[in-house]
gemmi code that builds the backbone of each chain (N, CA, C; Angstrom):
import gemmi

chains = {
    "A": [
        ("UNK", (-126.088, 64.994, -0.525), (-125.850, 66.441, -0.383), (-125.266, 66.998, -1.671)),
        ("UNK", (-125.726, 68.002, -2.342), (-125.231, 69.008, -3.669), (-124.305, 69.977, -3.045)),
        ("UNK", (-123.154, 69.896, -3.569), (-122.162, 71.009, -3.195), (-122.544, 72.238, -2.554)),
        ("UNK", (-122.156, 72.401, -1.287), (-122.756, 73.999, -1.748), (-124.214, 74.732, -0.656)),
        ("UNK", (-124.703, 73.239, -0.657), (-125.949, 73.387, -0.354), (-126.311, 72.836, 1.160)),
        ("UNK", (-126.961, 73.206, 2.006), (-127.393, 72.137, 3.266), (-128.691, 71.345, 3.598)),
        ("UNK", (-128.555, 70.484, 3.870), (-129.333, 69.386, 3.238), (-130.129, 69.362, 4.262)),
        ("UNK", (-131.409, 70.185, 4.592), (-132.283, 70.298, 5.599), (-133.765, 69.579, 5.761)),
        ("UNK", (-133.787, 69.170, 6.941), (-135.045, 68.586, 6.845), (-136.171, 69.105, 6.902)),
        ("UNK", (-137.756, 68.554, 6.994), (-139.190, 69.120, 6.865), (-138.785, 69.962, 7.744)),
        ("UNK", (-139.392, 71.601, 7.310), (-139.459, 72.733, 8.109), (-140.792, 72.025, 9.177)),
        ("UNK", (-140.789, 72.436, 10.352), (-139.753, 74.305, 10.884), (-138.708, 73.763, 11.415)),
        ("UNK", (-137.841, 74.721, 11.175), (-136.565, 74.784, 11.626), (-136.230, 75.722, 11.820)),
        ("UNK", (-135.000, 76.500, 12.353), (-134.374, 77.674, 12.087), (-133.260, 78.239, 11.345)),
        ("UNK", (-133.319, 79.688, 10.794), (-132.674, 79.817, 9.758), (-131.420, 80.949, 10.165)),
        ("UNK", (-130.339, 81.427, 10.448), (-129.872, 82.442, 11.271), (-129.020, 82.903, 9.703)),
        ("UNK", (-129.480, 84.278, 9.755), (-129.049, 85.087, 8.420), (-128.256, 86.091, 8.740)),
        ("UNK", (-126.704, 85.750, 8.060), (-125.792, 86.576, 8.640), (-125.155, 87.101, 7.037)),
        ("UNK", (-125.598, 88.686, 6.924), (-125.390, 89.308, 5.433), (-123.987, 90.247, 6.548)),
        ("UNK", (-123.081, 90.631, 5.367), (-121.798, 91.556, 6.233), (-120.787, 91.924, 5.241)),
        ("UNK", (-120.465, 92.811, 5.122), (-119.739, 93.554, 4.205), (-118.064, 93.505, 5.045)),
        ("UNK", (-117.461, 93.296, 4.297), (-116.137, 93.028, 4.612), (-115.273, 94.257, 4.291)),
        ("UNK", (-114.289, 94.609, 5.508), (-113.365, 95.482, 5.233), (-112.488, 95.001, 4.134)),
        ("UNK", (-111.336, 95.946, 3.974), (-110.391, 95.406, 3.428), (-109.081, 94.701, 4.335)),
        ("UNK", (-108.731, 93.971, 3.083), (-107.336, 93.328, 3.495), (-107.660, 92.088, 4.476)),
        ("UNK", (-107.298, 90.988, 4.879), (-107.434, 89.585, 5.471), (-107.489, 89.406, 6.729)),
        ("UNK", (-106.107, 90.203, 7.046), (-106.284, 90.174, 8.983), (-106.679, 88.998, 9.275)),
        ("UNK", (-106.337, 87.754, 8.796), (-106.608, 86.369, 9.140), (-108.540, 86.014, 8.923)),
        ("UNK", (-109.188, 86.376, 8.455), (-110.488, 86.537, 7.922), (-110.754, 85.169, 7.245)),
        ("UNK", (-110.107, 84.855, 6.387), (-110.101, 83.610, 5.376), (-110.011, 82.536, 6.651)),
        ("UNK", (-109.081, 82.142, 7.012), (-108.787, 81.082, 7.772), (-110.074, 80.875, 9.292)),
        ("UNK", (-110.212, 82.080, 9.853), (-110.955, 82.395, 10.782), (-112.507, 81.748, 10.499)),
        ("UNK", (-112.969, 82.307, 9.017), (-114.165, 81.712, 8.464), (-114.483, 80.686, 8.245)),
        ("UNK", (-113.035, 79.415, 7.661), (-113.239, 78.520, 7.475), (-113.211, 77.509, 8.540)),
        ("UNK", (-112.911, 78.091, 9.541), (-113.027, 77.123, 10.623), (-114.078, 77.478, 11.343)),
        ("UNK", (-114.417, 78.542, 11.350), (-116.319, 78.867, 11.882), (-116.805, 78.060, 11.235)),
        ("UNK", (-116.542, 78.227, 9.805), (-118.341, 77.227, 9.268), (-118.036, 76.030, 9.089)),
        ("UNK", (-117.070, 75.193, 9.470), (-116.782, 74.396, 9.936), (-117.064, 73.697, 11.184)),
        ("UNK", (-117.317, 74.517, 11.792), (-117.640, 74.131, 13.491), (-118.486, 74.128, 13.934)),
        ("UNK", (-119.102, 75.374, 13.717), (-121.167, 75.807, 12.998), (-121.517, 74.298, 12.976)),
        ("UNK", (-120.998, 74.017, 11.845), (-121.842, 72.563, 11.150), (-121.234, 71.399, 12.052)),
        ("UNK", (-120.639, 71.236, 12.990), (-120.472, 70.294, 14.275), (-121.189, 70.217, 15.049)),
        ("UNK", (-121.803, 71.617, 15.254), (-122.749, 71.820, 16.829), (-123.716, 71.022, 16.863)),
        ("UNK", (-124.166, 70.670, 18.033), (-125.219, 69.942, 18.238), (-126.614, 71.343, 17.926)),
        ("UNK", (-127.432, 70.403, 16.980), (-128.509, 71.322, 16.282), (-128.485, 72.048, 15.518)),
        ("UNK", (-126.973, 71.876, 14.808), (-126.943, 72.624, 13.433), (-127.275, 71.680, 12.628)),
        ("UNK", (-127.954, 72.028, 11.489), (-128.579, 71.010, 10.556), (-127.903, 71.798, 8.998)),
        ("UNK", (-126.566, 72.573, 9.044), (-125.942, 72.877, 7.962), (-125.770, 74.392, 7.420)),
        ("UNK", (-125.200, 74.801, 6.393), (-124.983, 75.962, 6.330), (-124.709, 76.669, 4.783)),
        ("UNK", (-124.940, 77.289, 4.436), (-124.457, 77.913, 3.115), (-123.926, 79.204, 2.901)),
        ("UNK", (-123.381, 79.761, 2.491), (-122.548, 81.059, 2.465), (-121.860, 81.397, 0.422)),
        ("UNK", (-122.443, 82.832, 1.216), (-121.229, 82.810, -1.160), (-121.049, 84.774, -0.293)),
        ("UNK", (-119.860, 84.918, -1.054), (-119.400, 86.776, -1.047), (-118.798, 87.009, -1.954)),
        ("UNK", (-119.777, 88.096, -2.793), (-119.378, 88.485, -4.196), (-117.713, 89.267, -3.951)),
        ("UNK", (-117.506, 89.661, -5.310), (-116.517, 90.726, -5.700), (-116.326, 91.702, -4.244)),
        ("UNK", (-117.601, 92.383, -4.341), (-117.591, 94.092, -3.629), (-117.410, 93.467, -2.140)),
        ("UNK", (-117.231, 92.448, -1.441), (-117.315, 91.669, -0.136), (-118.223, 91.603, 0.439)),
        ("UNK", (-119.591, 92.165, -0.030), (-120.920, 91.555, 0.739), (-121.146, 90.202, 0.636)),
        ("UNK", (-121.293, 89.862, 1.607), (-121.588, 87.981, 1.851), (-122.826, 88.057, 2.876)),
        ("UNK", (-123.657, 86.808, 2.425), (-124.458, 86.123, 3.433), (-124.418, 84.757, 3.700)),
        ("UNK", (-124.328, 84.511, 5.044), (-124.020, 83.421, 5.476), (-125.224, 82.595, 6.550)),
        ("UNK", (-125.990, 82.062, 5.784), (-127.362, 80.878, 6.701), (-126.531, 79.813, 7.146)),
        ("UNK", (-126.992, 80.018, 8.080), (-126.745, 78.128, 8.944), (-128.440, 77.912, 9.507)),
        ("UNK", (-128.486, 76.755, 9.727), (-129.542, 76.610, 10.025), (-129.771, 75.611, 10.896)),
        ("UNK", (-130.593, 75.681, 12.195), (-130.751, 74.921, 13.591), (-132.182, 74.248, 13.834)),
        ("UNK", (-131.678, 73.159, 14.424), (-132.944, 72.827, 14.900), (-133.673, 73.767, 15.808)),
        ("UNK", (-133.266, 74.257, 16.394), (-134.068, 74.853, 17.336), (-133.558, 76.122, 17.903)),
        ("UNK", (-134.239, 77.146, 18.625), (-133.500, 78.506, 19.425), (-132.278, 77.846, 20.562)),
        ("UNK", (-132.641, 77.066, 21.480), (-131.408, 76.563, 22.246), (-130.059, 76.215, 21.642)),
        ("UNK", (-130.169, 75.333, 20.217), (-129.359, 75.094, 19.642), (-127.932, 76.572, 19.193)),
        ("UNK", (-129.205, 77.592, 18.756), (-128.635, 78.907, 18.364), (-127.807, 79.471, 19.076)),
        ("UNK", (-128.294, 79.351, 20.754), (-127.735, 80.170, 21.758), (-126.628, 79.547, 22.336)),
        ("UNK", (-126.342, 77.959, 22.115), (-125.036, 76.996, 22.407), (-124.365, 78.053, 21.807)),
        ("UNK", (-124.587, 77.948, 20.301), (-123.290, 78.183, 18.932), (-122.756, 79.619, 19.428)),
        ("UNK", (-123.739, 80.532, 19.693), (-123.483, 82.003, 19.951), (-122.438, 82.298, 20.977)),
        ("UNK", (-122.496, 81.390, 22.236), (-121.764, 81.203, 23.444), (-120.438, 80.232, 23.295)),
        ("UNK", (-120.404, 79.649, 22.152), (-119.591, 78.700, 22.032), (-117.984, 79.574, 22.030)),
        ("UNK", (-117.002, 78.757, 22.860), (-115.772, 79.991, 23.611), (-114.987, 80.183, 21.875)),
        ("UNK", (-114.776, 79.452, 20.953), (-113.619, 79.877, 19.586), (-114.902, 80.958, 19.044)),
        ("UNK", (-116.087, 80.378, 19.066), (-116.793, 81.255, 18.367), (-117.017, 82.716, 18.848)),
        ("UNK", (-117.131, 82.654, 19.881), (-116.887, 84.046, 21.097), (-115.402, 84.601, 20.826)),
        ("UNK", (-114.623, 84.446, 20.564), (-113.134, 84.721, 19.871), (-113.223, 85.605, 18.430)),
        ("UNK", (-114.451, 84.840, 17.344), (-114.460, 85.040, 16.491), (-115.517, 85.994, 16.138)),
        ("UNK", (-116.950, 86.471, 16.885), (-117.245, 87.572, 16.978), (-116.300, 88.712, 17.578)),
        ("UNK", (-115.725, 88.580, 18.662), (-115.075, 89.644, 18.512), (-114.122, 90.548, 17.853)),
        ("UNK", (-113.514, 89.423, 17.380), (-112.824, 89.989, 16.131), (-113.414, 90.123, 14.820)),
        ("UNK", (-114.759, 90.093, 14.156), (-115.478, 90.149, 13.534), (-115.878, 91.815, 13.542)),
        ("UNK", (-116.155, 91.836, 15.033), (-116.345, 93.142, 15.019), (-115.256, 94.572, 15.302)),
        ("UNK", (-114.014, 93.600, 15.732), (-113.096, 95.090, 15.717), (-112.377, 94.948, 14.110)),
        ("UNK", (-112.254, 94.060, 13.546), (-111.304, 93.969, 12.184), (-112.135, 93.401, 10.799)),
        ("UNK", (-113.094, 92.685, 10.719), (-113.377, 92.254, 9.562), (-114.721, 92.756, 9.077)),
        ("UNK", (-115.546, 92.884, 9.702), (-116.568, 93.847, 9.083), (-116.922, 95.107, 9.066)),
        ("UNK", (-117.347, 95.859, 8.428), (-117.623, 97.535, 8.647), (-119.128, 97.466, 8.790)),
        ("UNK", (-119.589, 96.551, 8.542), (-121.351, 96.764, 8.527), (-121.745, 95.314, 8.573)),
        ("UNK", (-122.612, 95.044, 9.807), (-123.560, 93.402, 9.175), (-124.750, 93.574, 10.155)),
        ("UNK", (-125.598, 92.580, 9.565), (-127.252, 92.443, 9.895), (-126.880, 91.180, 10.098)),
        ("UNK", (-127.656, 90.389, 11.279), (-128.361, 89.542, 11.933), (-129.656, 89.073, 12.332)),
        ("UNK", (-130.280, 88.160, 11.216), (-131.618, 87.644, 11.981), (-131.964, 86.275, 11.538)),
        ("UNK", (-132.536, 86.090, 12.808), (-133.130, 85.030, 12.969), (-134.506, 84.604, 12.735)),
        ("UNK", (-134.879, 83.752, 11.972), (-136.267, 83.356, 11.483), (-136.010, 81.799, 11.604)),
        ("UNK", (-137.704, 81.225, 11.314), (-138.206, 79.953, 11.730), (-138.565, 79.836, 10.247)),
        ("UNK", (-138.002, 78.900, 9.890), (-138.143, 78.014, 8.474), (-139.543, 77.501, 8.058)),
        ("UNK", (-140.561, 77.560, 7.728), (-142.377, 77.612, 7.556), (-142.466, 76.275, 6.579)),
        ("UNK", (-141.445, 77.290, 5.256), (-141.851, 76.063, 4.573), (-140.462, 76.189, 3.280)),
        ("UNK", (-140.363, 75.191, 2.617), (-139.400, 75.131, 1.680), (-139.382, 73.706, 0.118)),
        ("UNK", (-138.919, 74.268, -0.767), (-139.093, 73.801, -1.743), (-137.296, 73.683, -2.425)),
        ("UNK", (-137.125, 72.442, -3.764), (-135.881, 72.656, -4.480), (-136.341, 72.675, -5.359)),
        ("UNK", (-135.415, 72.872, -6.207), (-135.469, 72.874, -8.287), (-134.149, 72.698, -8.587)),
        ("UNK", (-134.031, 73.070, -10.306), (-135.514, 72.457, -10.789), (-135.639, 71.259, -10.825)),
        ("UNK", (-134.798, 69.979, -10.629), (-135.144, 68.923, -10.799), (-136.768, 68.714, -9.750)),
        ("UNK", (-137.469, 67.339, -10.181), (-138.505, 67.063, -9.287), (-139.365, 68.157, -9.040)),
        ("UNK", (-140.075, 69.165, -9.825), (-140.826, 70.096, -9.293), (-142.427, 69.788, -10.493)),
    ],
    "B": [
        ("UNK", (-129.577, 104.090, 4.451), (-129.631, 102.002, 4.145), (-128.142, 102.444, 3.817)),
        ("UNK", (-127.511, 101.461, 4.073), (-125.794, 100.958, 3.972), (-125.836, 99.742, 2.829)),
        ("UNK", (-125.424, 100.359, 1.726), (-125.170, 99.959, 0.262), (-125.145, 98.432, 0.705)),
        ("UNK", (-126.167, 97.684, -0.348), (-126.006, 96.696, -0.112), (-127.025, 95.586, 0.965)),
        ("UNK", (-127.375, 96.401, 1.862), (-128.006, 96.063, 2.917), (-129.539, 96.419, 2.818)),
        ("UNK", (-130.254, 95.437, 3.008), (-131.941, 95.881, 3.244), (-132.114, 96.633, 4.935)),
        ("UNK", (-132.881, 97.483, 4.492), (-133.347, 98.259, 5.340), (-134.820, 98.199, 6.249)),
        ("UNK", (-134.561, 96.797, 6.986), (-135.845, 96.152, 7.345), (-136.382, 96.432, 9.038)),
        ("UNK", (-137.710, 96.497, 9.065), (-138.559, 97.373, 10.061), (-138.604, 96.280, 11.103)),
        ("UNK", (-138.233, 96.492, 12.519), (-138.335, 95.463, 13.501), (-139.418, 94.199, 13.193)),
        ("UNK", (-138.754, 93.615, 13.568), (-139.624, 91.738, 13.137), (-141.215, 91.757, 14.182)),
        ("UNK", (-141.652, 90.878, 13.992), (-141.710, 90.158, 13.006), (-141.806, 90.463, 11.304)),
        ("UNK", (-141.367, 89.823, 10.431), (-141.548, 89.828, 8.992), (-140.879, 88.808, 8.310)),
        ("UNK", (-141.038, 88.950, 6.922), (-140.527, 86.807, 6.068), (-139.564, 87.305, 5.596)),
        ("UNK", (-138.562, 86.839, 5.739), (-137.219, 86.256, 4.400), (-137.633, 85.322, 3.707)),
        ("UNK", (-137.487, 85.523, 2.768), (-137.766, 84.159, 1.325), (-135.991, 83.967, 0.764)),
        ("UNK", (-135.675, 82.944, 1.350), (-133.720, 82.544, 1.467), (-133.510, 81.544, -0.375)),
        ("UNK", (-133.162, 82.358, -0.970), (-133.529, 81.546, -2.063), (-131.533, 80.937, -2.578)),
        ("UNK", (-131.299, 79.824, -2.342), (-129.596, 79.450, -2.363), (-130.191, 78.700, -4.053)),
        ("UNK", (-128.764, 79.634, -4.399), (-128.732, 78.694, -5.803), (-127.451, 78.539, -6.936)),
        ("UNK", (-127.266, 77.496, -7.539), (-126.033, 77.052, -8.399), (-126.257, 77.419, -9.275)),
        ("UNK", (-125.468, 78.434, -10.065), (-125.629, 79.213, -11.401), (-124.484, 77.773, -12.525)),
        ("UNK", (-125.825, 77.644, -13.517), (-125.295, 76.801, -14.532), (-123.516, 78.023, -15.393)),
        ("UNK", (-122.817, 77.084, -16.319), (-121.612, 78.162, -16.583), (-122.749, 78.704, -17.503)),
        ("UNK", (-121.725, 79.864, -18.503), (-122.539, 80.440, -19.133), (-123.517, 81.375, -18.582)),
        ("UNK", (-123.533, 82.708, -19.367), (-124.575, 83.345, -19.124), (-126.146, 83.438, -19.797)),
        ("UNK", (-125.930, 83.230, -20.538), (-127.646, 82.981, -21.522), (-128.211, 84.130, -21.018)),
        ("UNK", (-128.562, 85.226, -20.576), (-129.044, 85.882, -20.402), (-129.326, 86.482, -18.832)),
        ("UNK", (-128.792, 85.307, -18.436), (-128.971, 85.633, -16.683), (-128.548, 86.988, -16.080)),
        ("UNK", (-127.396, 88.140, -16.289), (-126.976, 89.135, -15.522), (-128.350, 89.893, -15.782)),
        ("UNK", (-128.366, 90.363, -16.377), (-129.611, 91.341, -17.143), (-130.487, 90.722, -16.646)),
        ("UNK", (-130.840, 89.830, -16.320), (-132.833, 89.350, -15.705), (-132.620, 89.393, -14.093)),
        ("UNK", (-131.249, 89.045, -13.833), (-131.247, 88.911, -12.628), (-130.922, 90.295, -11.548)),
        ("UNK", (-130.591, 91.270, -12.684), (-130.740, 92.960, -11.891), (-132.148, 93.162, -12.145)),
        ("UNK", (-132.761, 92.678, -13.450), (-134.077, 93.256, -13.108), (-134.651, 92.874, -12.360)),
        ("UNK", (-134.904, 91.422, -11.879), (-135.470, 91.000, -10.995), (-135.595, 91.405, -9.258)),
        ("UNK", (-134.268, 91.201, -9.300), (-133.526, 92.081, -7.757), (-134.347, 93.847, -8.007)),
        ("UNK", (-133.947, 94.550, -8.886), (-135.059, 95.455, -8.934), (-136.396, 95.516, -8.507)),
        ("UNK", (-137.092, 94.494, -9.522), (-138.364, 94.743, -9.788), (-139.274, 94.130, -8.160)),
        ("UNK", (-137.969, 93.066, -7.703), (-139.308, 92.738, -6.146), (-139.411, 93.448, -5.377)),
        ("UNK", (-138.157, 94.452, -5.367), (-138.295, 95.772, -4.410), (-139.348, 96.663, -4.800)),
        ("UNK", (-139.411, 96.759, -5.840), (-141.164, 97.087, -5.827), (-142.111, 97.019, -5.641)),
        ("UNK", (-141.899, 95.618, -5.420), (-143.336, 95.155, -5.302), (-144.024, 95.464, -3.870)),
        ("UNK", (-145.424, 95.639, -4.005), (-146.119, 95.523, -2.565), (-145.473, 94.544, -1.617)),
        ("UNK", (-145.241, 95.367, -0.097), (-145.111, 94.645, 1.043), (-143.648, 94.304, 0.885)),
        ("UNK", (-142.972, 94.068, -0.258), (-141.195, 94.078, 0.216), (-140.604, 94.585, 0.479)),
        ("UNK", (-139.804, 94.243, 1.296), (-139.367, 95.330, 2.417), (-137.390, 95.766, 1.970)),
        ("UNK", (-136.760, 94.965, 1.274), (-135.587, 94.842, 0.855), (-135.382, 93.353, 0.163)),
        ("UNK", (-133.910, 93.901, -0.001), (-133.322, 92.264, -0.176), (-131.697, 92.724, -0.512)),
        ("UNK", (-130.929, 91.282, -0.714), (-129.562, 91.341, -0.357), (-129.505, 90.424, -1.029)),
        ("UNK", (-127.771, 90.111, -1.450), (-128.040, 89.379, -2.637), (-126.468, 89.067, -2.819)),
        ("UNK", (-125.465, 87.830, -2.413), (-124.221, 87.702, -2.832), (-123.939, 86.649, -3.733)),
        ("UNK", (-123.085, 86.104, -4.764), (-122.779, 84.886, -5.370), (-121.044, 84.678, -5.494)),
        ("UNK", (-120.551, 83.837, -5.164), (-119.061, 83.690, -5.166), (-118.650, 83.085, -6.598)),
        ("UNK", (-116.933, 83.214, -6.416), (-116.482, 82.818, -7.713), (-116.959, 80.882, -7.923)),
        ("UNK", (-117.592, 80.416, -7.299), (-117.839, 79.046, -7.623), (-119.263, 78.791, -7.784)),
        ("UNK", (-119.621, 80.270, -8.442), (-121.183, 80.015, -8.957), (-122.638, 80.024, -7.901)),
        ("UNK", (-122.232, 79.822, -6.692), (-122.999, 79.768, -5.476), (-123.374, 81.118, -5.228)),
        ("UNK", (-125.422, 80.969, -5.179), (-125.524, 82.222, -4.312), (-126.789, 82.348, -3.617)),
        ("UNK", (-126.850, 83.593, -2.795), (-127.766, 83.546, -1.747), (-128.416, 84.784, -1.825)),
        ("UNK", (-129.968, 84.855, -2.300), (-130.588, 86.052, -2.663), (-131.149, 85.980, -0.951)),
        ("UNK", (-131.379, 86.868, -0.482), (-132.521, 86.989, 0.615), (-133.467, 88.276, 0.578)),
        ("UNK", (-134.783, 88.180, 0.127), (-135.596, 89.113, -0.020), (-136.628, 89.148, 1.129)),
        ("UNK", (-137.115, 89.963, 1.608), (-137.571, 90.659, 2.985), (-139.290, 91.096, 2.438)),
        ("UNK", (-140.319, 90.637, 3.327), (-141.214, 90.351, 2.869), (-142.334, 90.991, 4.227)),
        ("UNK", (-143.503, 91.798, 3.889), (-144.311, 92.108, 5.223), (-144.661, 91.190, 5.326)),
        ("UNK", (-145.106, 90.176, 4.723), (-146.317, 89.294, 5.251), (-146.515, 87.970, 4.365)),
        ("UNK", (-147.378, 86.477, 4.398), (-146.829, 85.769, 3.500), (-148.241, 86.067, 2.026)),
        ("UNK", (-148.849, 87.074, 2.206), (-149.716, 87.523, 0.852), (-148.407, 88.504, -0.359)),
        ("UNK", (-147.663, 89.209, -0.022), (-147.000, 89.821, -0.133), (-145.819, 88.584, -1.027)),
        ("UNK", (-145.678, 87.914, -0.816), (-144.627, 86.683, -1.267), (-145.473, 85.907, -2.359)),
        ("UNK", (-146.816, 85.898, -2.059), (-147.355, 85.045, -3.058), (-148.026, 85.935, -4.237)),
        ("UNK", (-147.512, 87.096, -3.995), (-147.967, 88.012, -5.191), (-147.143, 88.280, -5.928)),
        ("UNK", (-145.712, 87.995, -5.217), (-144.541, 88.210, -5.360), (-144.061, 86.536, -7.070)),
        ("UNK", (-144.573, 86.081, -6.385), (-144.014, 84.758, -6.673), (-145.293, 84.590, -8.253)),
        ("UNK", (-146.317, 85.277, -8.599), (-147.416, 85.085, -9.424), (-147.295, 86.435, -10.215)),
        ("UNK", (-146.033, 87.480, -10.351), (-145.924, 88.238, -11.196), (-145.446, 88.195, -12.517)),
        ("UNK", (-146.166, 88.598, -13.096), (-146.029, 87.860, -14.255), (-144.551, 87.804, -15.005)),
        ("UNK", (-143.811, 88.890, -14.936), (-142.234, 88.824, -15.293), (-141.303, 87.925, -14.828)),
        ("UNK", (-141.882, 87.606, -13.354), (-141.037, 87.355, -12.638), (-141.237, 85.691, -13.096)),
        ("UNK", (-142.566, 85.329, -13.549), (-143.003, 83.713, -13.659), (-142.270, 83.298, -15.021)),
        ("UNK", (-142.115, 84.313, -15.917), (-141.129, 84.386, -17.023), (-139.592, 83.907, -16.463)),
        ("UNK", (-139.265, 84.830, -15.956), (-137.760, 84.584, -15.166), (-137.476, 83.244, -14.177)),
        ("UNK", (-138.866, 82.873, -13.382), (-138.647, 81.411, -12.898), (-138.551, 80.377, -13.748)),
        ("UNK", (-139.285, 80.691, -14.928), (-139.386, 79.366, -15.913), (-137.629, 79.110, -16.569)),
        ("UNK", (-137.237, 80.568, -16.806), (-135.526, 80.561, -17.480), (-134.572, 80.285, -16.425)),
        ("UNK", (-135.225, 80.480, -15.531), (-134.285, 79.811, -13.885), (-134.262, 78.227, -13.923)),
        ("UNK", (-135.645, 77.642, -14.473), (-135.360, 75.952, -14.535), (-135.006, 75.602, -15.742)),
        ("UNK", (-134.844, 76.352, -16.609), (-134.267, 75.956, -17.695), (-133.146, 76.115, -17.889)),
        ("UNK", (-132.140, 76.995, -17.705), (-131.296, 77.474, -18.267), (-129.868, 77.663, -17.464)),
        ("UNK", (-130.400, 78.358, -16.324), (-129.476, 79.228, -15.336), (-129.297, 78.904, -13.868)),
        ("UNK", (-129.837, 77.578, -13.933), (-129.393, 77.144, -12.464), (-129.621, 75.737, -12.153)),
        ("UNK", (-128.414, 75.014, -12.175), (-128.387, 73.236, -11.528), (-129.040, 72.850, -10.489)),
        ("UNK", (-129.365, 73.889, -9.461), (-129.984, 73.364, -8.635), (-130.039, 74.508, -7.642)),
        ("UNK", (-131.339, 74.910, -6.747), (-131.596, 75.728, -5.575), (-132.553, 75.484, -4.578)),
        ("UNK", (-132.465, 75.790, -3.790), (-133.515, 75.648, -2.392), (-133.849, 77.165, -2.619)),
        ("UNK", (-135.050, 77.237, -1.975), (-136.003, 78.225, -1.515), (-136.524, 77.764, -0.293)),
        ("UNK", (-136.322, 78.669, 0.875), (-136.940, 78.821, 2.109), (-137.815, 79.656, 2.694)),
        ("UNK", (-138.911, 79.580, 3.193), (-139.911, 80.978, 3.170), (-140.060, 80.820, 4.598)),
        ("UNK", (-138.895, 81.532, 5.859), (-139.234, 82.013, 6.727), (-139.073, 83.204, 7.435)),
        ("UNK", (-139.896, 83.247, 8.569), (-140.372, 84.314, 9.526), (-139.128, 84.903, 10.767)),
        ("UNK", (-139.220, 85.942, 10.346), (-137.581, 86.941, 10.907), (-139.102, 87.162, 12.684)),
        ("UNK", (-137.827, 86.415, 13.207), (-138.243, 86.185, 14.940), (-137.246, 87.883, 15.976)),
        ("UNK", (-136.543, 87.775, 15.351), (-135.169, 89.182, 15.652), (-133.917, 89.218, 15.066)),
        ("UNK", (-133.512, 90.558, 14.923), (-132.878, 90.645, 14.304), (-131.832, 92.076, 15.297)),
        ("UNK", (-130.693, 91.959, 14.692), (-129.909, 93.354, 15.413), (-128.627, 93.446, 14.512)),
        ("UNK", (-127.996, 94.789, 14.457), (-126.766, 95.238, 13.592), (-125.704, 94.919, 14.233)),
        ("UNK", (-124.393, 94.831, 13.467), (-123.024, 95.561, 14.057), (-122.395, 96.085, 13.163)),
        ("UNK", (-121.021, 96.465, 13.376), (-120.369, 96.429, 14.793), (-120.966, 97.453, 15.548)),
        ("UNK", (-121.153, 98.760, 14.937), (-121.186, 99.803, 15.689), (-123.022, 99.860, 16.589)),
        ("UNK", (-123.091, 100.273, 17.669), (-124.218, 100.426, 18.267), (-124.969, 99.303, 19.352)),
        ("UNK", (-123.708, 98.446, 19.292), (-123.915, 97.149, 19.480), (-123.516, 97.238, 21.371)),
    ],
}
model = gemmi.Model(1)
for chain_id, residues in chains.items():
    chain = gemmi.Chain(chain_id)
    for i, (resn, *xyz) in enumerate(residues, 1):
        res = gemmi.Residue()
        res.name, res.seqid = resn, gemmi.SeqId(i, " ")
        for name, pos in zip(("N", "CA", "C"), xyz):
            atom = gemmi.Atom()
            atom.name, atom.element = name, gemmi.Element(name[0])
            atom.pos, atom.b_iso = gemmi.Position(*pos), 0.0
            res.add_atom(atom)
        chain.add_residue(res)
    model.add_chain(chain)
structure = gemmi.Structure()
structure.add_model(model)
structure.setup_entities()
């Protein structure tokens, strides 16, 4: 595994794309996150995750599942159900959610 | 559209998830990499894109695509085949590219 990166196998798979602009100030945000994508990557049928949020606080955050059932565990999962909700009364002002099926995929540049 | 955010037309449609490690140094990368982010929004059939990198060099372009002709016209422009070649040379240790299909998608917080 390369820092950073999630180490996924032959598509298809699924890809869940979470872009979100961050209010200001912490309101426990930092800590909250790091134990989401932490836990994300426990679930049964997560196959890993990547995330970066510039300066201005737009971030996107992929995890990626084996499968739709897998998705709908994580979504229902009770800390994670804790952590949308407070997602949505304190830490974001704006985010998009979607879900797509992984077709096909390539790395670089080494091996290309 | 909410700064920052692609402004994409109910699914189905492709994300092309492109995660990547920015080498140090800039060599030229800020400047190719606004034009670029520019120039695919131009292009036929793209629909947006979004785009964060953190202070540890990590980042996650996601560009929004009608269809997969639209990506491969995308991917054979000629500026842009310029800018992939200085991408394996120069400006990035290592990235995945993922080319999949947005199944649904929905906003928050508000409307939700």
């Amino acid at each position: 595994m390369i820092h950073g990166f999630a180490t996924t196998p032959q598509p298809p798979y699924y890809a869940v794309i979470f872009t979100s602009q961050r209010t200001d100030g912490d309101h426990g945000y930092e800590a909250m996150a790091t134990t989401m994508f932490e836990l994300a990557q426990r679930q049964p049928g997560c196959l890993g995750a990547e995330s970066a949020r510039g300066p201005d606080g737009l971030g996107i955050t992929v995890s990626y599942f084996a499968d739709e059932a897998s998705i709908r565990a994580w979504k229902q999962e009770a800390r994670h159900l804790v952590a949308q909700r407070l997602g949505k009364e304190r830490w974001y002002s704006h985010y998009e959610m979607r879900v797509a099926k992984v077709e096909r995929a390539y790395c670089g540049p080494e091996g290309r």
